[in-house]
DOKOL-370840 format. One record per atom (N, C-alpha, C): residue number from 1; residue in one letter; atom name; x, z, y. Coordinates in nm, 3 decimals. Atoms other than C-alpha are relative to their C-alpha. Layout:
BEGIN
n_res_atom_u_w_v
NUM_A_CA_X_Z_Y
...
This chain:
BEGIN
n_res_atom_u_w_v
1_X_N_0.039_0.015_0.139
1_X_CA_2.993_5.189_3.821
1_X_C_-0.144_-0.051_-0.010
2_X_N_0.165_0.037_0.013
2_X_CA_2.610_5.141_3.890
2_X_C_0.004_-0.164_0.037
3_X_N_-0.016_0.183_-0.035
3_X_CA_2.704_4.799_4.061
3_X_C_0.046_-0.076_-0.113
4_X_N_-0.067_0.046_0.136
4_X_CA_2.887_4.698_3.748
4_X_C_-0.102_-0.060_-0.091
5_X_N_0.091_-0.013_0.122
5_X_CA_2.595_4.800_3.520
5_X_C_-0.111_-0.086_0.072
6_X_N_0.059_0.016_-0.053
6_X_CA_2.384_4.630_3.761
6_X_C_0.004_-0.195_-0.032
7_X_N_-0.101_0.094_0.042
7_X_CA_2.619_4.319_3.707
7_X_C_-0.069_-0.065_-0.170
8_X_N_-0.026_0.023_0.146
8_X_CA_2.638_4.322_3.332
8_X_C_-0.198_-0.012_-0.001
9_X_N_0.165_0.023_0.042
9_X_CA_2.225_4.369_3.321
9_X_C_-0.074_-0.187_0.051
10_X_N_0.009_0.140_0.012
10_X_CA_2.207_4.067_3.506
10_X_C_0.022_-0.091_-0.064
11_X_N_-0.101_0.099_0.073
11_X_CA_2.466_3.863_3.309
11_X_C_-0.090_0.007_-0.114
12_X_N_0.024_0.005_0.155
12_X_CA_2.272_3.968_2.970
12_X_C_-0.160_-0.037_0.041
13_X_N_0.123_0.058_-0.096
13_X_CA_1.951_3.860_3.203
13_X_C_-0.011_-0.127_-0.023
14_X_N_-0.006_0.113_0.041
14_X_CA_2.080_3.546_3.229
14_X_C_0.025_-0.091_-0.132
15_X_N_-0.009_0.040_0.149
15_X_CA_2.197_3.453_2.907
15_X_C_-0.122_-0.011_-0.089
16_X_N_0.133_0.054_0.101
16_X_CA_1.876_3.546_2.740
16_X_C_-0.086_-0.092_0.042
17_X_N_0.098_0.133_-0.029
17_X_CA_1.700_3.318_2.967
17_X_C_0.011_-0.146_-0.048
18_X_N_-0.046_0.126_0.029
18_X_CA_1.947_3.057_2.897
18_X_C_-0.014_-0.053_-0.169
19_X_N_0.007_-0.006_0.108
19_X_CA_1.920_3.118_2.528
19_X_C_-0.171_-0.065_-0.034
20_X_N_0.131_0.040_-0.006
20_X_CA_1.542_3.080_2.589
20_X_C_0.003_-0.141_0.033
21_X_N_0.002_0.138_-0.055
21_X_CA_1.599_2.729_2.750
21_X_C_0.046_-0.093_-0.105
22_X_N_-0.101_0.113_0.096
22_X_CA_1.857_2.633_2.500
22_X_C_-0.102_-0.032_-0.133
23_X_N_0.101_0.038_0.112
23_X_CA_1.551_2.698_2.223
23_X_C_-0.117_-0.059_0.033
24_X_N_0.095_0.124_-0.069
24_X_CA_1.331_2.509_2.440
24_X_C_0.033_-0.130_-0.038
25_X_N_-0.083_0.137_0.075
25_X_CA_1.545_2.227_2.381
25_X_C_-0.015_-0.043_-0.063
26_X_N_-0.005_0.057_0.142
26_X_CA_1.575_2.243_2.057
26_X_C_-0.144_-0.044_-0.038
27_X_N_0.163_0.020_-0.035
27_X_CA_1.205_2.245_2.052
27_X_C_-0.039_-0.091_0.025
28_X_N_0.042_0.171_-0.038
28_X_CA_1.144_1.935_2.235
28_X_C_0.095_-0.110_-0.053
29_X_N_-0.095_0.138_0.055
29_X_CA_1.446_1.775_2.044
29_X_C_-0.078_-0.055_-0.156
30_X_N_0.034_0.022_0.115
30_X_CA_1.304_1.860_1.729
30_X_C_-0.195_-0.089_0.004
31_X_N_0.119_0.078_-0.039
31_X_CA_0.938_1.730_1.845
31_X_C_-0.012_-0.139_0.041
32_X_N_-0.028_0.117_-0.014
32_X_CA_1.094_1.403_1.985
32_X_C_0.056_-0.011_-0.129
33_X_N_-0.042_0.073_0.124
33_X_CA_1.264_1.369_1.626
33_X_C_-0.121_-0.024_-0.103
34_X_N_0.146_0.044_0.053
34_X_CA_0.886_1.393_1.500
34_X_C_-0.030_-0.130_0.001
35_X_N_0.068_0.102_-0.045
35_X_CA_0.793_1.141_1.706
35_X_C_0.108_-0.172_-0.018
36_X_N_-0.100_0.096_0.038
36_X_CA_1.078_0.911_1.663
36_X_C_-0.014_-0.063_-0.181
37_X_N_0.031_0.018_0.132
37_X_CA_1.018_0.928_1.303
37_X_C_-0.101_-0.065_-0.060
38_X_N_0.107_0.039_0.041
38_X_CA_0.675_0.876_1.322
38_X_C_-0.037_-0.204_0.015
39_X_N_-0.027_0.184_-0.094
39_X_CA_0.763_0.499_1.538
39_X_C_0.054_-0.047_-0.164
40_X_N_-0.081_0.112_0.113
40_X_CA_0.997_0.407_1.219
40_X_C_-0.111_-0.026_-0.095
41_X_N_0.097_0.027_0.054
41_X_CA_0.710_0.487_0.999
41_X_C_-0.097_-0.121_0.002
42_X_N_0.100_0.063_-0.044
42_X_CA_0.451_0.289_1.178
42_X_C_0.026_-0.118_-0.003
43_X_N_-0.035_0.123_-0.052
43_X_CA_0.698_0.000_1.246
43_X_C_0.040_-0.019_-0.158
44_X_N_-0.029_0.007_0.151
44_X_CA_0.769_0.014_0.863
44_X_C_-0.132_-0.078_-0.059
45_X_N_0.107_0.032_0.077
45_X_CA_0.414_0.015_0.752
45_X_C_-0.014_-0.195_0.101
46_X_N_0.055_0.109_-0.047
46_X_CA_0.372_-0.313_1.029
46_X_C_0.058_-0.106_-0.026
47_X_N_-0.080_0.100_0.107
47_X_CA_0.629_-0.485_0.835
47_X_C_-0.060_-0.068_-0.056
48_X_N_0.094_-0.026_0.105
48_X_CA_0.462_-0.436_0.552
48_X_C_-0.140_-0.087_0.036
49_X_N_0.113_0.076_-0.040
49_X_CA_0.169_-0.611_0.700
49_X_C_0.026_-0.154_0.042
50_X_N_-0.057_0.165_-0.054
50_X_CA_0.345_-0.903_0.860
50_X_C_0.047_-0.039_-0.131
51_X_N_-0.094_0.057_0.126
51_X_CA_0.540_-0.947_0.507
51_X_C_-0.164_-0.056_-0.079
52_X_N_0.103_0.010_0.047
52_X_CA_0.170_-0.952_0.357
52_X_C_-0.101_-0.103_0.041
53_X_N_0.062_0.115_-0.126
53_X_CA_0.033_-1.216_0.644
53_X_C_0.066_-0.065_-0.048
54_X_N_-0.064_0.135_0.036
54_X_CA_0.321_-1.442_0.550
54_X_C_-0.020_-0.012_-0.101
55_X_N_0.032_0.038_0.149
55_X_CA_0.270_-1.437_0.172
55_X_C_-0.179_-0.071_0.015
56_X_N_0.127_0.063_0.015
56_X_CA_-0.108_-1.500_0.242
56_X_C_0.043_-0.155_0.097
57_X_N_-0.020_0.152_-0.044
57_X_CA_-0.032_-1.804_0.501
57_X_C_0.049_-0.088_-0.092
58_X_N_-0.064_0.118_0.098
58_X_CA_0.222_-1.936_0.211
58_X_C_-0.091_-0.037_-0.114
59_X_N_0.087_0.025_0.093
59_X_CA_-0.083_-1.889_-0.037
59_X_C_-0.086_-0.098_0.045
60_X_N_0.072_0.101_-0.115
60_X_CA_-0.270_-2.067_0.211
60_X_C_0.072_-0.158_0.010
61_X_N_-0.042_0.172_-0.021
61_X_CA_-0.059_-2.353_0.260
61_X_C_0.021_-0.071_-0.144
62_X_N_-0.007_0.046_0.118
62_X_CA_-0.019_-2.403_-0.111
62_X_C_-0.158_-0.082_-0.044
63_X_N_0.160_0.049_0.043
63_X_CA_-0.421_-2.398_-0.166
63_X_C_-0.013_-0.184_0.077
64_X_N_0.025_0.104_-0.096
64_X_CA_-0.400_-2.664_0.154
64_X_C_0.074_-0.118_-0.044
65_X_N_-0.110_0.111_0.102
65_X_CA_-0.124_-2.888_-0.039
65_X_C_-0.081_-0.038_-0.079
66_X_N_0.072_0.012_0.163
66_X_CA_-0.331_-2.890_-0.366
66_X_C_-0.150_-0.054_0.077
67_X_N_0.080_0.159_-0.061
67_X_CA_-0.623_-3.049_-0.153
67_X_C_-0.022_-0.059_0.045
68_X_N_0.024_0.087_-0.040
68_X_CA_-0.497_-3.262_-0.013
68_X_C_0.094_-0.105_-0.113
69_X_N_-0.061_0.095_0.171
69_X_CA_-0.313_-3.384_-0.365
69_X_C_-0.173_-0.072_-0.054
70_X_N_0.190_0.057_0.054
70_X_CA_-0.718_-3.371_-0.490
70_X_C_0.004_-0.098_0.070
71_X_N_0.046_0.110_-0.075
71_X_CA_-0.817_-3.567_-0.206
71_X_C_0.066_-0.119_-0.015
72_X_N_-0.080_0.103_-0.014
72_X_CA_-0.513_-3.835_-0.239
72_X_C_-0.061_-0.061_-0.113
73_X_N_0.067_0.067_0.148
73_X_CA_-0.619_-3.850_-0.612
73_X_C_-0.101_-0.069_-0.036
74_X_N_0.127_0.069_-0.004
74_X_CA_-0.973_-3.909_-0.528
74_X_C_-0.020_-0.105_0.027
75_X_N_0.035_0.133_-0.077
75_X_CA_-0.914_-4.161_-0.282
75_X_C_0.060_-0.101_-0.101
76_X_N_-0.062_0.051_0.115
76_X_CA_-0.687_-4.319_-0.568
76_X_C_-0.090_-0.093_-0.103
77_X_N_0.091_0.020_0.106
77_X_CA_-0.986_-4.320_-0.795
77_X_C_-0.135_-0.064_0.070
78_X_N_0.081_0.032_-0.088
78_X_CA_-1.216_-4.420_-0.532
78_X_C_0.032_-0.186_0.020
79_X_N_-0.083_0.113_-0.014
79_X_CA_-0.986_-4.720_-0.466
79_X_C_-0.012_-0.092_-0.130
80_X_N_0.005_0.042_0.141
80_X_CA_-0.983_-4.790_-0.843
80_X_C_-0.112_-0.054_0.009
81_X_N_0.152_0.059_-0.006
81_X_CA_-1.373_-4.825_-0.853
81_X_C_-0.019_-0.077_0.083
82_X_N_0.020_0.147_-0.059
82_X_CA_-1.373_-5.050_-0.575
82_X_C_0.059_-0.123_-0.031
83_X_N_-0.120_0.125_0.117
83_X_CA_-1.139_-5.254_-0.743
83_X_C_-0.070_-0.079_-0.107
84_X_N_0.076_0.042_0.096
84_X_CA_-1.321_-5.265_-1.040
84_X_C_-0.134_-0.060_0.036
85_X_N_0.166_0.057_-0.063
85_X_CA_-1.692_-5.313_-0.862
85_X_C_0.052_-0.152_0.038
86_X_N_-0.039_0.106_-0.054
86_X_CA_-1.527_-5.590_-0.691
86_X_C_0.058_-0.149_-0.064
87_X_N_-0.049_0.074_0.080
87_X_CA_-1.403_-5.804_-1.002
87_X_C_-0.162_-0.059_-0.094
């Protein structure tokens, strides 16, 4: 009977250890789901930044369109006056 009880103390030995391990686990699962979370975040906000880079480049290439319309216009008017000087 003492071997038994000797038995069973072990068995409820092990278990709580394993119980201990199994909330270890959870522990580092729930700490990697932190951190996992925190990546989507980050890669969210860097979106958000690249989406904000391309709107400025397209503002950018618009400004860069518009002078080189000016400039075409100028040379236009530039062209004109030599025209005219020249008569």
């Amino acid at each position: 009977m003492n071997e038994a009880r000797k038995l069973i103390n072990e068995v409820i030995f092990l278990v709580n250890e394993a119980r201990k391990l199994i909330n270890e686990v959870i522990f580092l699962v729930n700490e990697a789901q932190k951190l996992v979370n925190e990546v989507i975040f980050l890669v969210n906000e860097a979106r958000k930044l690249v989406n904000e880079v391309i709107f400025l480049v397209n503002e950018a290439q618009k400004l860069i369109n518009e002078v080189i319309f000016l400039v075409n216009e100028a040379r236009k008017l530039v062209n004109e006056v030599i025209f005219l000087v020249k008569q």
